[in-house]
C-alpha positions in Angstrom: 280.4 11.9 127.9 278.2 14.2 130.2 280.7 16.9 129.1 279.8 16.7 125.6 276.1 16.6 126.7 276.6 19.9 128.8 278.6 21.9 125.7 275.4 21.0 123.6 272.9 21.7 125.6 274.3 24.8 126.4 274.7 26.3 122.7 271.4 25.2 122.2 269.8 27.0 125.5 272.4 30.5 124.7 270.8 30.1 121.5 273.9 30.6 119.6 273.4 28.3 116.9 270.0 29.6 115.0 268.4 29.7 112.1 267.9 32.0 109.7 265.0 34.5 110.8 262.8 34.0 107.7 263.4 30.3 108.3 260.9 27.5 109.2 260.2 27.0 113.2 262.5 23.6 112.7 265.2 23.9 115.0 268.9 23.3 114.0 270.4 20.1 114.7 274.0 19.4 115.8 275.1 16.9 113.9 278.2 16.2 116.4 280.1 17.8 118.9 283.9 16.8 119.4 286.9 18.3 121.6 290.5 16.7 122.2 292.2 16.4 124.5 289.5 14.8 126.2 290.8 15.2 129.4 292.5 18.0 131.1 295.6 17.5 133.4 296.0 20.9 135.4 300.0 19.9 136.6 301.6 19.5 133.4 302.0 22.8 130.9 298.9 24.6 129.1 296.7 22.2 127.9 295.5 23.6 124.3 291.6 22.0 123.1 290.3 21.9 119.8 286.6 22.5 119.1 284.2 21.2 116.4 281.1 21.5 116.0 278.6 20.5 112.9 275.0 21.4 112.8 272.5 21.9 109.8 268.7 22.8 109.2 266.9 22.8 105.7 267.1 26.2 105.5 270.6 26.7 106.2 272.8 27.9 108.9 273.5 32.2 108.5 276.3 32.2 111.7 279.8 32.4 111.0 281.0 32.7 114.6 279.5 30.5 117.8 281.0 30.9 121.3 281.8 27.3 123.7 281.9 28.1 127.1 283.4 25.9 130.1 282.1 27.0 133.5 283.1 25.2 136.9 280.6 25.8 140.4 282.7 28.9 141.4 282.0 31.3 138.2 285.5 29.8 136.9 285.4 30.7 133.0 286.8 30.1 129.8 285.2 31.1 126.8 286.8 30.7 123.1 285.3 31.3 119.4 284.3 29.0 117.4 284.5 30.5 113.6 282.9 29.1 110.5 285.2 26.3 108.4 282.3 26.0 105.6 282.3 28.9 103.3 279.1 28.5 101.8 275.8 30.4 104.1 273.5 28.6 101.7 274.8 25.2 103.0 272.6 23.5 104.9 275.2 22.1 107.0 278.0 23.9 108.6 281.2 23.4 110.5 282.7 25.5 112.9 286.4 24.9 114.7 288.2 27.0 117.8 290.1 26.5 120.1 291.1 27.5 123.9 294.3 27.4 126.0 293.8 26.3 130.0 296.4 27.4 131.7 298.1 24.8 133.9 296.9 26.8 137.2 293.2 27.0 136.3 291.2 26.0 139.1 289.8 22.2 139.2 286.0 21.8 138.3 286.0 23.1 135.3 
């Protein structure tokens, strides 16, 4: 749980999920936040996770990329895509998938 609450927070604070510019000040909302597996185990083969994420604003959401990044203590990294599922930019809800590959010797933390 305080994973999903860290990948949020963060896309929020990196600002990568915004508003149009001629948009109200409303901020978007992410409607949910979901990844699978939802743990990792680092001594079996890659482990391959699947992103999705939904957020919306009255205005619309223009993005058709966002980025998820996981980060451990050490400056440990893995950063993956997350393109656009919805086609239409007018929507004023929008879904984006991804997904990122941790190889079986990343370090533990993460």
């Amino acid at each position: 749980m305080k994973i999903k609450s860290l990948f949020v927070a963060v896309l929020l604070a990196a600002g990568v999920v915004v508003a149009p510019a001629n948009a109200a000040t409303e901020n978007p909302v992410v409607n949910s936040f979901t990844f699978t597996p939802q743990e990792i185990d680092l001594q079996g083969a890659d482990t391959k996770i699947t992103f999705e994420l939904v957020v919306s604003h009255p205005s619309g959401i223009d993005n058709t990329t966002v980025q998820v990044s996981l980060k451990n203590g050490q400056k440990y990294a893995f950063a993956a895509p997350l393109s656009r599922v919805t086609p239409d930019a007018s929507s004023t809800t929008a879904t984006f998938r991804g997904t990122i590959t941790f190889p079986r010797n990343a370090m533990p933390g993460v």
